[in-house]
C-alpha positions as CSV (number, residue, x, y, z in Angstrom):
1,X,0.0,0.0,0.0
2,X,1.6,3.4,-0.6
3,X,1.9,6.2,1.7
4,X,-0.6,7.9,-0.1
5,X,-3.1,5.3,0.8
6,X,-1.7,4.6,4.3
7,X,-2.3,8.4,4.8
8,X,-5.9,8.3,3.5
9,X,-6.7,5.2,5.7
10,X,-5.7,6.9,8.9
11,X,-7.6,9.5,8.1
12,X,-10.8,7.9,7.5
13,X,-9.8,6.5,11.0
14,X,-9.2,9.5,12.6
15,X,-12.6,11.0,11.1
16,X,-14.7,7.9,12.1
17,X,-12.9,7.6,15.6
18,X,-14.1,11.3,15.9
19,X,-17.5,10.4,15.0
20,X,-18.5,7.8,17.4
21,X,-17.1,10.2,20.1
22,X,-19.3,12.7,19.0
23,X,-22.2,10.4,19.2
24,X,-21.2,9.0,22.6
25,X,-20.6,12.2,23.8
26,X,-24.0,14.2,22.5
27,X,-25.4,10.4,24.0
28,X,-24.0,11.6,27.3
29,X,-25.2,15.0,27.4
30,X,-29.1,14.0,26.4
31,X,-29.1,11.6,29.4
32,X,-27.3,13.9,31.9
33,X,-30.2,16.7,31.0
34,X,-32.4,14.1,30.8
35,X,-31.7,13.1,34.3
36,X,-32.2,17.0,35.3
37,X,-35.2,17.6,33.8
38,X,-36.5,14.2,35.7
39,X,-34.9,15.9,39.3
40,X,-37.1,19.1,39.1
41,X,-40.2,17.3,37.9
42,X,-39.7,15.2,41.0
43,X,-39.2,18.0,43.3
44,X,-42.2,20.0,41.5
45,X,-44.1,17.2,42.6
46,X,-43.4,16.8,46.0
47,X,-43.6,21.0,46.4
48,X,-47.3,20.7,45.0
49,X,-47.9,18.2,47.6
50,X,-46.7,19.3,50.5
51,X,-46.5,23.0,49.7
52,X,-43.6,23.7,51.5
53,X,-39.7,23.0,50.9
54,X,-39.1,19.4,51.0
55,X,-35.2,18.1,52.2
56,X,-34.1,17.9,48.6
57,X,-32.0,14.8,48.8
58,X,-30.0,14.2,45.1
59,X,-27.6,11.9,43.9
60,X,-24.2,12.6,43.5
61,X,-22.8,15.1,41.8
62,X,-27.0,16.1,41.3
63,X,-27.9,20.0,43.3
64,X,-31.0,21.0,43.7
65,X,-32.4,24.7,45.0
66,X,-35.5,26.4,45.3
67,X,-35.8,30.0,45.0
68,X,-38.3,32.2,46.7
69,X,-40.3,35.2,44.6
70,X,-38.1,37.5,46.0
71,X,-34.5,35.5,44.7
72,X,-33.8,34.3,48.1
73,X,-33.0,30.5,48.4
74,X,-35.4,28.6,50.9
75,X,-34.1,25.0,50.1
76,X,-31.3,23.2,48.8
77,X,-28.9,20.5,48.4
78,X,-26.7,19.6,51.5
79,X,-23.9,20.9,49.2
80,X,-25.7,24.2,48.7
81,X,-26.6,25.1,52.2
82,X,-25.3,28.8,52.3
83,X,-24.7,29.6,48.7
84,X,-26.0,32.1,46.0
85,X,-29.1,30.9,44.0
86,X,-27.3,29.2,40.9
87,X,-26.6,31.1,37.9
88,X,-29.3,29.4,36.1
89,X,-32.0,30.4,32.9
90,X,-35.2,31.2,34.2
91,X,-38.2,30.1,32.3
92,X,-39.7,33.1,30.0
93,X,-43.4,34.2,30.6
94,X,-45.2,31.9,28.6
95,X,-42.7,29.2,29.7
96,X,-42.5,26.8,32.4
97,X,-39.1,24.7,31.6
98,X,-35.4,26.4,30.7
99,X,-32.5,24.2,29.9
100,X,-29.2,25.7,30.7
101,X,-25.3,25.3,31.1
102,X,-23.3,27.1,34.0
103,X,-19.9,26.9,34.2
104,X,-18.0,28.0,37.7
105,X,-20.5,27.9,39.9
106,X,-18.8,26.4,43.4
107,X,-20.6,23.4,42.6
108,X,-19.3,19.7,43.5
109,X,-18.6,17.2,41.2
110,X,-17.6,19.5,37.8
111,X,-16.3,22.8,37.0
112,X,-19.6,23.1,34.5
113,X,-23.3,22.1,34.7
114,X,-26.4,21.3,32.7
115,X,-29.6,22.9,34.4
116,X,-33.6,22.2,34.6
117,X,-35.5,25.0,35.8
118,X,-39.1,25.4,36.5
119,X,-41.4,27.4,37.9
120,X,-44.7,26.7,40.0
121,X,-47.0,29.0,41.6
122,X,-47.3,28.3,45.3
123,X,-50.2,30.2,46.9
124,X,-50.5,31.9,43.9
125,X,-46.6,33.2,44.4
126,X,-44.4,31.9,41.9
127,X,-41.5,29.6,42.8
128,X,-38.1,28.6,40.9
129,X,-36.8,25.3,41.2
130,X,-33.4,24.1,39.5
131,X,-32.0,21.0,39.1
132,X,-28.4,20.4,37.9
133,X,-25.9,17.5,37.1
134,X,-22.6,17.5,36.0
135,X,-21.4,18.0,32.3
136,X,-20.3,15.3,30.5
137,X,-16.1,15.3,30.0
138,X,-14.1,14.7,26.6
139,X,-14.5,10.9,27.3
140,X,-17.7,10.5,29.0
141,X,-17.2,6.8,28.9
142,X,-13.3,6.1,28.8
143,X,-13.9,2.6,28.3
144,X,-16.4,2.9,25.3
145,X,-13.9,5.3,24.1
146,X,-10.7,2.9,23.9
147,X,-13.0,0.6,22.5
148,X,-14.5,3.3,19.5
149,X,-11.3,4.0,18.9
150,X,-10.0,0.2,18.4
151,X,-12.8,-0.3,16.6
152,X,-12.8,2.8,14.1
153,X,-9.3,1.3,13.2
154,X,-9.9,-2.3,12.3
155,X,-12.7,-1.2,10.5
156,X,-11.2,1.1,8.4
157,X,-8.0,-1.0,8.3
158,X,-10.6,-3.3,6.7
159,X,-12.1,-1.3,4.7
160,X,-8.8,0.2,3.2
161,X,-7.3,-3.2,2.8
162,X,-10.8,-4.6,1.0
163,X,-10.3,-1.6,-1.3
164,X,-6.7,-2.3,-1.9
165,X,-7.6,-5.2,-2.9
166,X,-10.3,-4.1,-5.1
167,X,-8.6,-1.4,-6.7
168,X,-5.4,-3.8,-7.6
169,X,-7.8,-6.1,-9.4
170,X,-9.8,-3.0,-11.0
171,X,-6.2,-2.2,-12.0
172,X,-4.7,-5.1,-13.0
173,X,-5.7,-5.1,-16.8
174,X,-3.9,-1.4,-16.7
175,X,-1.1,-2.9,-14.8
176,X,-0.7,-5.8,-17.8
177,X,-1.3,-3.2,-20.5
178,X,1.5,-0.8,-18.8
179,X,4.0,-4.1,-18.6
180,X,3.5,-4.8,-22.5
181,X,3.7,-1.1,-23.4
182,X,7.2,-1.5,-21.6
183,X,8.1,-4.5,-23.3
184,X,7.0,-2.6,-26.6
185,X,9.3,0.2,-25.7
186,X,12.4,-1.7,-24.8
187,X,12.0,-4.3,-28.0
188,X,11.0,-1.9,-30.2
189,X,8.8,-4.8,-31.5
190,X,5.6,-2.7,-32.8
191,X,3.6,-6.3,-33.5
192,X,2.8,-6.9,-30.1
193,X,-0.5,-5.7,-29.4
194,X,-1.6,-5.7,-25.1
195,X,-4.2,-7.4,-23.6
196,X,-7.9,-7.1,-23.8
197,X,-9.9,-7.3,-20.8
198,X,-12.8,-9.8,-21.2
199,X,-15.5,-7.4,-19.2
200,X,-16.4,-5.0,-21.5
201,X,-15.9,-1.4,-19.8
202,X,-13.8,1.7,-19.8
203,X,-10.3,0.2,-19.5
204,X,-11.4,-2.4,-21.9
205,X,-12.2,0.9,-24.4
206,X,-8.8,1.8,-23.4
207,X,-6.7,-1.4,-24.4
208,X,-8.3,-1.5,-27.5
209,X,-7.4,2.3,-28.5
210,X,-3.8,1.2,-27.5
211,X,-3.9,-1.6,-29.7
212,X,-5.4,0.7,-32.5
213,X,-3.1,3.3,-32.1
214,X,0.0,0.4,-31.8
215,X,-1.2,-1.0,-35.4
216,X,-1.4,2.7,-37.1
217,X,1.8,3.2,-35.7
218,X,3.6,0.3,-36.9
219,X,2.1,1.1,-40.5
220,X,3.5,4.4,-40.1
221,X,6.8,3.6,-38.9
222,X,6.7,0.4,-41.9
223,X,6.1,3.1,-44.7
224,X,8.3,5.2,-43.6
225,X,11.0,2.1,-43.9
226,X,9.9,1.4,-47.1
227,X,9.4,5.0,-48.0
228,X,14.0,5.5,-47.3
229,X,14.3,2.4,-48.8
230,X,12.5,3.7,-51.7
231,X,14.2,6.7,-51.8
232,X,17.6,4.9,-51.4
233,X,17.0,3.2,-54.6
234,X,15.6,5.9,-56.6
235,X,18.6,8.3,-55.7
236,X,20.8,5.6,-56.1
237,X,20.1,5.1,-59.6
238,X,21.0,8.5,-61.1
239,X,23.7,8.9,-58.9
240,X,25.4,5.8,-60.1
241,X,24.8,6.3,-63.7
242,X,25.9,10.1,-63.4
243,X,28.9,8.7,-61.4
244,X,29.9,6.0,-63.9
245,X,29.5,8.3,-67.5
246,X,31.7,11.5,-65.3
247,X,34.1,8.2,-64.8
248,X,34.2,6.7,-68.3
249,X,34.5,10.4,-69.9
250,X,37.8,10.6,-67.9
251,X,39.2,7.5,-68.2
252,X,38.8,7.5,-71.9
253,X,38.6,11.1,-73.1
254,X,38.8,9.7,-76.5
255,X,36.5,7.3,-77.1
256,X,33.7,8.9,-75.2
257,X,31.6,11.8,-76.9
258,X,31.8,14.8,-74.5
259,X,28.7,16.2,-75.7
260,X,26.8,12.3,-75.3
261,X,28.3,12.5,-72.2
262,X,27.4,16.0,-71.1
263,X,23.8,15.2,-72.0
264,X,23.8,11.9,-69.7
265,X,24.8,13.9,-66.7
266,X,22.2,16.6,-67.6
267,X,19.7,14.2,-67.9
268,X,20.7,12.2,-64.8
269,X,21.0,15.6,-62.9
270,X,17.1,16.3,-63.8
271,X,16.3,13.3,-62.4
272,X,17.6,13.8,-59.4
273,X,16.5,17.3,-59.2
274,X,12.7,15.8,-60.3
275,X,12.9,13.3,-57.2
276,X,14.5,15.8,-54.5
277,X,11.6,18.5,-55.7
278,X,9.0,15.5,-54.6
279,X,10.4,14.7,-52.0
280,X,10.7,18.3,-50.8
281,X,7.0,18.2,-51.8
282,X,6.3,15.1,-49.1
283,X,8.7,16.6,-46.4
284,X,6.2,19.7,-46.3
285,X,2.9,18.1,-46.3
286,X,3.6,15.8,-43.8
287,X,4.9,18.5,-42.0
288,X,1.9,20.2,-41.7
289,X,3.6,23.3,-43.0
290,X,0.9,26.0,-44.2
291,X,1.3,26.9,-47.7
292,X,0.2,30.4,-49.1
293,X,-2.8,30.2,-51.4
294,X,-4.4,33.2,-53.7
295,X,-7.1,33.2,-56.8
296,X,-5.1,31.1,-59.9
297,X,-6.3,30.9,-63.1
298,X,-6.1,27.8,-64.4
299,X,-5.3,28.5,-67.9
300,X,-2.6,30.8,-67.4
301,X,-0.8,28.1,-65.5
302,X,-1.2,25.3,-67.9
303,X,-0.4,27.5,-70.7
304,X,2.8,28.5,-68.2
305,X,3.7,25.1,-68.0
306,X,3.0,23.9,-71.5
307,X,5.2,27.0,-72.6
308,X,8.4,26.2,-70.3
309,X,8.3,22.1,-71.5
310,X,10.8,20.9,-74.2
311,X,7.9,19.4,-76.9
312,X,8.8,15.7,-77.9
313,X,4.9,15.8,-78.8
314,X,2.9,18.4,-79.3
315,X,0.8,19.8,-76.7
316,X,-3.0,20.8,-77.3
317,X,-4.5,23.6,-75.0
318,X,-8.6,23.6,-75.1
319,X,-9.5,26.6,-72.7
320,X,-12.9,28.6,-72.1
321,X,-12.7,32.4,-73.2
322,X,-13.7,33.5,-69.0
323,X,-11.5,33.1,-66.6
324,X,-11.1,29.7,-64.7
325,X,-10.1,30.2,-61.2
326,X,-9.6,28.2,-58.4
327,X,-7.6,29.6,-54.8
328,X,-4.9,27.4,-54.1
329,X,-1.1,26.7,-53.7
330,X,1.2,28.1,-56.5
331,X,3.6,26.5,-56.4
332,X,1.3,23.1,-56.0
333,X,-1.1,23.8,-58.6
334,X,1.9,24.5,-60.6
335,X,3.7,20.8,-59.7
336,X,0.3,18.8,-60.5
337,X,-0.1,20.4,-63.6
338,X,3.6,19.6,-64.2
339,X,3.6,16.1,-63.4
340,X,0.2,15.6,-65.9
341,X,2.0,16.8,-68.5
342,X,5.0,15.5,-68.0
343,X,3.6,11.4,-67.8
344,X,0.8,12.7,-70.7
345,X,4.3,13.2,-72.7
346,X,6.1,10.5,-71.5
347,X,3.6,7.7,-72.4
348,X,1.8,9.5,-75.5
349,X,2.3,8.3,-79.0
350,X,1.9,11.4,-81.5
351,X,-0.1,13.9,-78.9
352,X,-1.2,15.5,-76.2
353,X,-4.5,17.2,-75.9
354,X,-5.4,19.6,-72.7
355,X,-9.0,20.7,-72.2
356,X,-9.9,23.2,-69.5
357,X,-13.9,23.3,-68.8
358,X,-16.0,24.9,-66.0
359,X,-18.1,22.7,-64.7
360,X,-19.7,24.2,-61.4
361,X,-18.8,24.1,-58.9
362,X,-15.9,22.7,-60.2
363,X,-13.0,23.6,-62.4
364,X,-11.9,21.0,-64.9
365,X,-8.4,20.2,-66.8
366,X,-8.3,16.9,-68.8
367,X,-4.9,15.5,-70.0
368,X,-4.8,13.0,-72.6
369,X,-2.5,11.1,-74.0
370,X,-3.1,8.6,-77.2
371,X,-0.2,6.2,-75.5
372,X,-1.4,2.6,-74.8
373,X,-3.3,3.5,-71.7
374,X,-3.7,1.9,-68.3
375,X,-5.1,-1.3,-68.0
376,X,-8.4,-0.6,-65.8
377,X,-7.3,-2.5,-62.4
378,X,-3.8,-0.5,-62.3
379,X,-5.8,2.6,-62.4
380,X,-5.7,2.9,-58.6
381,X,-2.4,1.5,-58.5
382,X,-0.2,4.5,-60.1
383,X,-1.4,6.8,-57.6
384,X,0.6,5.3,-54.8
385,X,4.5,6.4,-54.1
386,X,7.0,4.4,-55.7
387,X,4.6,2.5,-58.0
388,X,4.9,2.0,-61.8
389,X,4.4,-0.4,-64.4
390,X,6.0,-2.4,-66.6
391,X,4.9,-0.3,-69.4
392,X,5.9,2.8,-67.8
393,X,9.6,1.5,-66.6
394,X,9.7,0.3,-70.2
395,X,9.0,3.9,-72.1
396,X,10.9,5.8,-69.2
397,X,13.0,4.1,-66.6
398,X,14.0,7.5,-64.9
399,X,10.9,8.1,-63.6
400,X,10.5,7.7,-59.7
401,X,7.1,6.8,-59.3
402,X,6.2,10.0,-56.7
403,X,5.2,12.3,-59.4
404,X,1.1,11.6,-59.8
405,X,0.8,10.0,-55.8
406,X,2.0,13.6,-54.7
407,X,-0.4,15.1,-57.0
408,X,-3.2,13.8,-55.9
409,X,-2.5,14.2,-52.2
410,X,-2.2,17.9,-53.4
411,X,-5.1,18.1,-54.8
412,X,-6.8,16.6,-52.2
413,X,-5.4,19.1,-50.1
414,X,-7.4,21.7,-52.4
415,X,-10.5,19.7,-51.7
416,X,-10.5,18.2,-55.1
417,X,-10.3,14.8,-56.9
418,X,-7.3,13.2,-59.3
419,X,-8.8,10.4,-61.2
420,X,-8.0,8.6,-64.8
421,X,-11.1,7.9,-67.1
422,X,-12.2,5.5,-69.3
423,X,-12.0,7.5,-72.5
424,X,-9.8,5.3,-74.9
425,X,-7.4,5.4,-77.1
426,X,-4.8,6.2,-74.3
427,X,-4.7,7.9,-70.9
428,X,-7.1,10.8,-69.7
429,X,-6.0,12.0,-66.1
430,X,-8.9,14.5,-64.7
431,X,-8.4,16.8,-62.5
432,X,-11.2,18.9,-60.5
433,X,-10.4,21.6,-58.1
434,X,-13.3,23.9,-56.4
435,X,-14.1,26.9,-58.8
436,X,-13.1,29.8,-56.9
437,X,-11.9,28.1,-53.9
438,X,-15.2,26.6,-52.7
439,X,-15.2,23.5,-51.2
């Protein structure tokens, strides 16, 4: 048990000792007044029958006084013979019976009293007659008191250790799910999963959000593996080939074409620049670092990106005569337009048509290519990082396989959707962002 709980527990005892004292105590006091107001009454009764001041014989520690009209004692206790009346509460006009408490009074027995007073009307003169017994002490009863007190604390000694022992097996399941959150941490082995309570209830709730939030974690932490490894391989590539044509070019200047040579590197330095700019892309949005948005127009920008592209095919724009706008991120408007063209180019056969329409709410840009197209179940497929197909490593094996899966988390950043459609010959990628920048 921990000093917390020790602390607690004597506290409980201390508070329920105190009560039982109390109630012993206020027990003593009723039957001490009691026993007062049952002393007058029996002197007001012998007064009324014999009409003159009995010997007022009491108990012990019990004094008893009768006062004449005129405040002069005419009868008492033997130990009052000679004193003052007693400094008592008379009864008020309409009353016949006061209660009172004295204290100092040369009384015997106790330095303070409890009181009965009444008054009677002797030949039509009134009459005061007080009864008094000693006040109760701290301990009224010493012995009940020891006896309280022993048993206030084995019953809250009970009771504290019956809770223990409740609240360790309340608290087990937490204590099991702490253990294997431990052994989680120290093996770094995200698999594990703690245990479920069979009684379904709040720490139950709990176990299974751990176990929840263990599994997304362990995904996470897997794609993020996968995710470096990916990247490991992707950069490796380029660097490699750039690496091995700089190599060759100065081993053997004269068989090897500068300008051949020059063109590799440029081409392998692209690539790399290509991957790093996506992955730069990632690094933000996962960051959760804001991006600055204003009113775009998509034609402008896909005419601004058809204009700065090196044409193996030619390029197609379709665009309203009104302005198309859409509020979003320069910069990632400009990079998912980018990437469309740039895989509309790199699969298409002869051509590449762009069609801009306003379709509200929405804003429209359709890129298609007339290449062989994607087969209908990999449609889903080339949106995800690092994926491409066998046709698409075939045409162009220095692509990365980021470019379209960071689009569309772009776009869906822009509340919009990325989709390819079933509109043969070829490819059509479609892309809908919120005219205006409603969502």
């Amino acid at each position: 048990m921990s000093v917390t709980a020790m602390l607690v527990t004597g506290l409980m005892a201390a508070a329920l000792y105190a009560l039982l004292l109390t109630m012993v105590r206020q027990r003593a006091f009723d039957q001490a007044q009691t026993r007062a107001d049952q002393l007058v009454e029996r002197v007001v009764k012998r007064l009324e029958t014999d009409r003159s001041p009995p010997a007022l014989d009491s108990g012990p520690g019990e004094i008893v006084q009768v006062v004449d009209p005129f405040g002069k004692v005419i009868g008492s206790s033997a130990a009052l013979r000679g004193r003052r009346p007693m400094p008592v509460r008379e009864p008020g006009l309409l009353a016949t019976r006061a209660d009172s408490r004295f204290c100092g009074y040369p009384a015997p027995g106790s330095p303070c009293m409890l009181a009965s007073t009444m008054r009677v009307y002797l030949s039509g003169k009134p009459y005061t007659i007080s009864a008094a017994v000693p006040e109760p002490g701290l301990l009224p009863e010493p012995r009940w008191a020891a006896v309280f007190g022993i048993a206030a604390v084995a019953v809250t000694a009970l009771r504290g250790i019956t809770m223990w022992q409740t609240v360790g097996r309340i608290l087990a399941p937490v204590d099991a799910i702490r253990r294997e959150m431990d052994q989680i941490v120290t093996t770094t082995d995200l698999h594990r999963q703690v245990p479920v309570p069979a009684v379904h209830d709040e720490i139950r709730q709990l176990a299974m959000s751990v176990n929840a939030t263990l599994s997304r974690l362990e995904r996470a932490v897997e794609q993020q593996r996968r995710f470096v490894s990916d990247v490991s391989h992707e950069l490796r590539s380029p660097i490699t080939g750039l690496q091995t044509g700089l190599e060759e070019a100065v081993r053997y200047p004269d068989e090897v074409d500068p300008v051949i040579a020059i063109g590799a590197a440029l081409a392998a330095t692209e690539r790399l620049q290509n991957i790093v700019a996506d992955l730069l892309v990632l690094a933000r949005r996962e960051a959760g670092i804001p991006v600055e948005t204003q009113l775009l127009d998509l034609t402008v920008v896909v005419k601004e990106e058809v204009a700065r592209r090196a044409r193996r095919v030619p390029i197609s724009i379709e665009a309203p005569s009104t302005d198309v706008t859409v509020l979003g991120s320069p910069v990632g408007i400009s990079r998912v337009i980018t990437n469309l063209l740039d895989n509309a180019a790199r699969h298409a056969a002869s051509a590449v048509d762009v069609r801009i329409l306003l379709r509200e709410p929405y804003v429209v840009v359709e890129v298609h290519d007339d290449g062989e197209g994607i087969p209908p179940h990999a449609r889903e497929q080339v949106f995800e990082r690092f994926v491409r197909l066998a046709e698409g490593r075939r045409r162009d094996p220095g692509g990365s396989g980021l470019g379209l899966a960071i689009s569309r988390e772009i776009v869906r950043d822009h509340h919009g959707t990325l989709t390819i459609a079933d509109r043969g010959p070829g490819t059509c990628f479609v892309l809908s962002l919120p005219a205006n920048g409603r969502s």
